[in-house]
N, C-alpha and C positions, 0 to 999 in steps of 0.2 A: 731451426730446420723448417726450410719450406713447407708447404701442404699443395698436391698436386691435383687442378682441377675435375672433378667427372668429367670423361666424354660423354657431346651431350648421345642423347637416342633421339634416334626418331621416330615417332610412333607409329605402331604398324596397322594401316588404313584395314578396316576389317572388311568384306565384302557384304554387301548386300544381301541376304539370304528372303528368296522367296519360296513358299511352300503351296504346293500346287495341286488341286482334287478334280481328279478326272473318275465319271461315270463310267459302268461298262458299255462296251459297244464300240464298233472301231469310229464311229462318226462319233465317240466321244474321247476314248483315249490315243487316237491317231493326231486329230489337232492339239490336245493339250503339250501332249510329248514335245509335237515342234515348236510351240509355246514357249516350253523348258527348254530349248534347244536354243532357241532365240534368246533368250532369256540371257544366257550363259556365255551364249557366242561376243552377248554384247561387247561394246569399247572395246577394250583390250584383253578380254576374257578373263580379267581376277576381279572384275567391278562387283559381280553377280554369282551366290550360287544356287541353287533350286533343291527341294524336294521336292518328286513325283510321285502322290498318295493317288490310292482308286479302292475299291471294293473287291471283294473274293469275289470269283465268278459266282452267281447268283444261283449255277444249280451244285453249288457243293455242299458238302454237310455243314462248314461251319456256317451258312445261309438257311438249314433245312427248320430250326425251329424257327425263325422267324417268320418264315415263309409256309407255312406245313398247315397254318389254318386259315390261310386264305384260299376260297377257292377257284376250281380255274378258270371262271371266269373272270379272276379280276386282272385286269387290263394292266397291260408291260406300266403305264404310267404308273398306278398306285402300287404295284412290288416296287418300283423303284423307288417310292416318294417314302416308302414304309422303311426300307431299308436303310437310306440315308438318314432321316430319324432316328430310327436304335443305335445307328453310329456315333452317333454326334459326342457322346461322351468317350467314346474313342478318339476323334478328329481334336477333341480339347486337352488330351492326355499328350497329345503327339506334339502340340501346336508350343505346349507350354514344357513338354521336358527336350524340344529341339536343339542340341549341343551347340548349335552355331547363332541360337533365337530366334526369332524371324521378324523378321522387317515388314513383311508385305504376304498377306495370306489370297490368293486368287481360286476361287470356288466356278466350277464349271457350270452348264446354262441350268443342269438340270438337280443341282447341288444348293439353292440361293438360300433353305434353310441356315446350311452351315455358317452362312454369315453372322447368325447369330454369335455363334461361339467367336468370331472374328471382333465383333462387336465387343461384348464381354470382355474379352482379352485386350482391349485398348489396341487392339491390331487393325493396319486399315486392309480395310477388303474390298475387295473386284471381283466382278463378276466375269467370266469370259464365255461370250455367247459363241457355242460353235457353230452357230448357224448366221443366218442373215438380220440387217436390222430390221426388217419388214417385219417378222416372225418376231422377232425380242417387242417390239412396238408394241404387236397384238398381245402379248402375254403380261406386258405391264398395263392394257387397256382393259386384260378383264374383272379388273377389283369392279372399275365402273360398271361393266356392261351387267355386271351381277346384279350390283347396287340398282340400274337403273330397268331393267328388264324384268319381266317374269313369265316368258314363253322360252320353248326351247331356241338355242340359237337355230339352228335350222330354220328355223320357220318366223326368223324374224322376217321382218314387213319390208325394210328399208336392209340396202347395205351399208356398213360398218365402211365408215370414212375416216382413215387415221392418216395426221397430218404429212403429207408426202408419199404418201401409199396409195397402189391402188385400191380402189372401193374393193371390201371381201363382202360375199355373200357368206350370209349367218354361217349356210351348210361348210362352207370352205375356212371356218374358223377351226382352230385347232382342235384333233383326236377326240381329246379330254374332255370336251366341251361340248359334245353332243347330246349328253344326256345328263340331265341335273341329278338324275338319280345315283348316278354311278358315283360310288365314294371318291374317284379322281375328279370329280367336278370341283366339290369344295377344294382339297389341297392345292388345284390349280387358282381359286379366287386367291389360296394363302401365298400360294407362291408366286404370283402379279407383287405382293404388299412386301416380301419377302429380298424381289428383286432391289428393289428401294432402298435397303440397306446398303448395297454397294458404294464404294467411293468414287466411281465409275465402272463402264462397259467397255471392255476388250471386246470386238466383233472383228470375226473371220470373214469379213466382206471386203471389200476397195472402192477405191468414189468412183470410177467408171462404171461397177456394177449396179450402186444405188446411189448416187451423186444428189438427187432428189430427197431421198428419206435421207440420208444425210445431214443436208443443210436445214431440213426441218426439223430434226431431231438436236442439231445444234440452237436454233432457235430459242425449243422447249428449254433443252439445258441452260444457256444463257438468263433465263427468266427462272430456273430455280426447279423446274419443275419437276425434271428427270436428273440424274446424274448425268457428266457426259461420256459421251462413246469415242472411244478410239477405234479405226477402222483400219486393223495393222495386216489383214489377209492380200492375197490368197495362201492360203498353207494349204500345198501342194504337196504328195508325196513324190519324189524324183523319179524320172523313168529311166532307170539304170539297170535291166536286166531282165532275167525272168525266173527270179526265184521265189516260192511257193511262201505264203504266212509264216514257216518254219525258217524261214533261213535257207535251204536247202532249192538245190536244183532240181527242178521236178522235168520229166519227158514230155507230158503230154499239157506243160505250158507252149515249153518250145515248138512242142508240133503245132500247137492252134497258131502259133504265129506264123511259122509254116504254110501253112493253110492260105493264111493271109497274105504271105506275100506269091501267092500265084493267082490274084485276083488285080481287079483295075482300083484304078485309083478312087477313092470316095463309093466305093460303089456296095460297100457292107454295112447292113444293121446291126450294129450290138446289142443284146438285149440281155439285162442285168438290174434285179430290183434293190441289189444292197444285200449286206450281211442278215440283214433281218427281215425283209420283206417276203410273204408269203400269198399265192392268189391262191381262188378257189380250185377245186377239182374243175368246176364249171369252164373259169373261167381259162381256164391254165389250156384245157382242150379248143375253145374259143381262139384263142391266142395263138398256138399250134396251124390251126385249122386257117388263122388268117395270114400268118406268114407265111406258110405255102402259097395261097391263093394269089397273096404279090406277087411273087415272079420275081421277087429280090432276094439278093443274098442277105444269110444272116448268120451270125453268129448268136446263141441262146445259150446265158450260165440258167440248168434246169437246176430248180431244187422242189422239195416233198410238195405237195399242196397244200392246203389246210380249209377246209371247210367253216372255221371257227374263231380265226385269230388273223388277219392279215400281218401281223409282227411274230409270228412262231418262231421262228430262225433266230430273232432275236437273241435269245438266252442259252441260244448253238443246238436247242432241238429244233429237229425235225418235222415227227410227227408221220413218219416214213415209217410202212413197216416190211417194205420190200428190200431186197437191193438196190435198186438203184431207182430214181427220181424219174427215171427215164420209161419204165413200165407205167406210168400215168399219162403217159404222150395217147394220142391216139393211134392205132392200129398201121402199121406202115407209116406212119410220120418220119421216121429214122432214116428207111430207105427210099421214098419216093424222091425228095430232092439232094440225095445225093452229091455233095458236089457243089447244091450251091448253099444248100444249108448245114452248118456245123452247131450240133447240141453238146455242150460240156457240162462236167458236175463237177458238185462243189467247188473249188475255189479257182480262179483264173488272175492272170497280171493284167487287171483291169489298166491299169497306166499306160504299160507298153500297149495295149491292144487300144485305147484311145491313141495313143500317138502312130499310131500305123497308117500310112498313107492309103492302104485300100481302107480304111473306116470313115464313112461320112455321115453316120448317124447313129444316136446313142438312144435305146427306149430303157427310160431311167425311171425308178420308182424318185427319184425328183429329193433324196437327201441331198442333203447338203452338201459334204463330202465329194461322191459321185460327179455333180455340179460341177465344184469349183475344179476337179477336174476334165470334166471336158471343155470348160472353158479355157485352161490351161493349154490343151489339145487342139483346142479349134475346132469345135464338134459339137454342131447342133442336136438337139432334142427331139425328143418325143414326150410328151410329159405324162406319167402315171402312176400320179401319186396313190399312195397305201395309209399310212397311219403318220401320226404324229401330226410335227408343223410341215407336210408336205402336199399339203392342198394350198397350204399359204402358199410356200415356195412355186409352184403348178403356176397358181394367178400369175404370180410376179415374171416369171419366166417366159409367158407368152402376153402376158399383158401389157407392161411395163416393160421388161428388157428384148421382147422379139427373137430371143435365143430359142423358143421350143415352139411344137406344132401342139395339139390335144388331140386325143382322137375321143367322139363325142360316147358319154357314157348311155347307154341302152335302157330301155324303160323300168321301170319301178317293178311291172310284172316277170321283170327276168333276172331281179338282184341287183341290179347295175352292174348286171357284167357288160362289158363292150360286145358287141358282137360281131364276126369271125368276117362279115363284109366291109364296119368298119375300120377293124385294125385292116386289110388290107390297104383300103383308099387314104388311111394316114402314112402307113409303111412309103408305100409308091409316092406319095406326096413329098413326105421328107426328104427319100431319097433321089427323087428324079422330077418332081414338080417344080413351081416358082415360089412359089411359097416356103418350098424346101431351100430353093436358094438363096429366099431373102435371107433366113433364118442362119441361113452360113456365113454368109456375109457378116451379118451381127456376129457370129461365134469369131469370125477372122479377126474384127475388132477389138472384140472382147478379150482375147487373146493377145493384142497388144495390149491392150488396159492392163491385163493382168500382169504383164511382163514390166511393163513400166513403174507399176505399183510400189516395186520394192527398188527401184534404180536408185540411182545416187541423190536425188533430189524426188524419186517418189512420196506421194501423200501416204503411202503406207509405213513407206519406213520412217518420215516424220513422224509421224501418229506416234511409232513405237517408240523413237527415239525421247518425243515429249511425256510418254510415259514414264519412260524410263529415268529419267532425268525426276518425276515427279517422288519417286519412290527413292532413290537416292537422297533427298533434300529430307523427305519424310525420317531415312533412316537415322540420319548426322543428327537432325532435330532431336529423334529419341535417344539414340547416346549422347546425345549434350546434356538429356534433362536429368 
């Protein structure tokens, strides 16, 4: 009696599993997401699948003991750098009981401890900066600048020359960095030495935006020195509507756009500092006081002030203890321009209002996010940066790429608040000067770069595709062994 061969199997190709740690804040968990999204979309969508990990929002109880004896003075950077620390034996619990394993562990800009545990795990890890590589350059330059300095940066002698960048003055070097006293000084030397773990840098940029730091940063990589950067941006949220963080269709989005289309073309200032960005009382009336005095329209998302914190919003307080943001305005501010100036609270469809034909300038606290959409939009700057890497970002955007205006900050005797004549003569400039137009022009550019980025034969979607491809070969390797 015969004996009948097995059919053979084929074996079933498992997917790539990447596992992915997003910061809070929407400039940190809005890129990661479409990260993951990419991620997944890729090939033929079974190559790849993702986890998307992040932290409990920062003010809930299961965050209150860790956070309960620092006090309030310490700066957004060190709650953050504290917390993902006490994580980490979480992030290793996760990495190693993951039902599917993971291939490839990608830790966000503000995460590069975590690589540790990446490391440990014989896991490779990436780092994904969501900001620009000018920024990422500076923050892997400050192991040295620690090493080789002993004044505050502020008050360094010379500017800070890194290669394909423009020259930062000390003052314009990152938040954290201002003051060696501050416990974020040191975690920031750690987290330069920390970055270095990576197998490479995912950055949320495109060669048209930094085509310069780029090619010098590939340089460095090719000689060993840095990991290299993939530059798979812009991650753009879609402008597809006008509903609210919720989900949900809100009235009085629809109406500001409303608003907007019964005005002329280019001829509206936006002004919006970011989820987290906060000005003085001081300055917040300054500010008021000068957009009136323009004579141009404006659109203004108000929120609380803060005498204390330029990042208060950050962690979704306020620091408000009225009703509304808008009893901090000065006296008649509400009703006097009428008509040509619109004040809104709390949240607005920043996208769609950048893509609005009457919008032709944006005064942006200069993250990152914000950025790459109005680049996206075609919508020059004003630049006014607050906290974090957004003085770096500030430089590069009027220095280097010609996309923003500044308007100059006001003497030492008044805070460095701007004062209410100059935000006029920058407003009016942006919006109806030459300088304003050159500035457009670049944004018109830019806006193809950014459209082209991701085409069929874009430097962005190679970038991601050679990643991608890299993590694959990684994966097959480690089920071989």
């Amino acid at each position: 009696m015969g004996t009948e061969a097995a059919a053979p199997t084929t074996p079933v190709k498992r997917a790539t599993h990447v596992v992915l740690l997003a910061n809070p804040g929407a400039g940190h968990i809005l890129p990661v997401a479409e990260l993951a999204r990419r991620i997944v979309a890729h090939g033929d969508g079974h190559e790849f699948t993702a986890t998307l990990g992040t932290f409990t929002n920062f003010s809930s109880s299961e965050h209150s003991s860790t956070l309960a004896s620092l006090p309030p003075s310490v700066s957004t950077a060190t709650r953050i750098f504290t917390v993902v620390n006490r994580a980490l034996p979480h992030l290793r619990d996760l990495l190693l009981r993951s039902p599917s394993g993971v291939a490839v562990f990608v830790a966000d800009l503000l995460s590069p401890a975590a690589l540790q545990v990446a490391v440990e795990l014989g896991v490779p890890g990436y780092l994904f900066c969501t900001t620009n590589l000018m920024a990422l350059s500076c923050m892997l330059h400050v192991p040295e600048l620690d090493r080789t300095t002993t004044c505050e940066f502020r008050d360094l002698p010379e500017p800070v020359q890194l290669p394909g960048c423009v020259p930062l003055r000390g003052a314009d070097l990152l938040d954290p960095l201002q003051d060696r006293s501050d416990p974020a000084y040191r975690l920031m030397a750690e987290f330069g030495n920390n970055h270095r773990l990576a197998h490479g840098f995912i950055v949320n940029t495109f060669d048209a935006m930094e085509h310069q730091t780029l090619e010098a940063f590939k340089y460095l990589s090719d000689k060993g020195v840095y990991p290299p950067a993939f530059a798979v941006g812009p991650f753009v949220r879609p402008c597809t509507g006008v509903e609210n963080a919720n989900g949900e269709a809100a009235e009085h989005n629809s109406s500001c756009l409303r608003w907007l289309d019964e005005k002329p073309d280019r001829s509206v200032l936006y002004v919006c500092f970011g989820s987290g960005g906060t000005l003085s009382t001081d300055q917040m009336a300054e500010l008021a006081m000068g957009l009136e005095a323009s004579g141009q329209r404006f659109m203004w998302v108000v929120r609380f002030p803060s005498d204390k914190d330029r990042s208060a919003c950050y962690f979704g307080g306020s620091g408000g203890h009225g009703d509304s943001p808008l009893g901090y305005l000065p006296e008649g501010f509400i009703e006097r321009p009428r008509g040509r100036g619109l004040a809104l609270t709390e949240w607005a469809p920043q996208v769609e209002i950048l893509n609005h034909r009457a919008v032709g300038g944006f005064l942006s606290h200069c993250g990152w996010n914000s950025t790459l959409e109005a680049v996206a939009a075609g919508v020059p700057m004003l630049a006014w940066p607050l906290y974090a890497e957004q003085r770096v970002n500030a430089v590069m955007l009027c220095e280097r790429v010609g996309l923003a205006l500044r308007p100059r900050v006001g003497t030492e005797g008044n805070n460095g608040v701007v004062p209410r004549e100059e935000v006029a003569v920058a407003v009016t400039e942006l919006i109806a000067g030459e300088r304003g137009a050159a500035a457009r022009e670049k944004a018109r550019q830019l806006r193809q770069g950014a459209a082209e980025a991701w085409g069929p034969d874009g430097p962005s979607r190679k970038a991601f595709e050679d990643i991608a491809g890299k993590w694959k070969k990684a994966a097959s390797a480690r089920a071989a062994s």
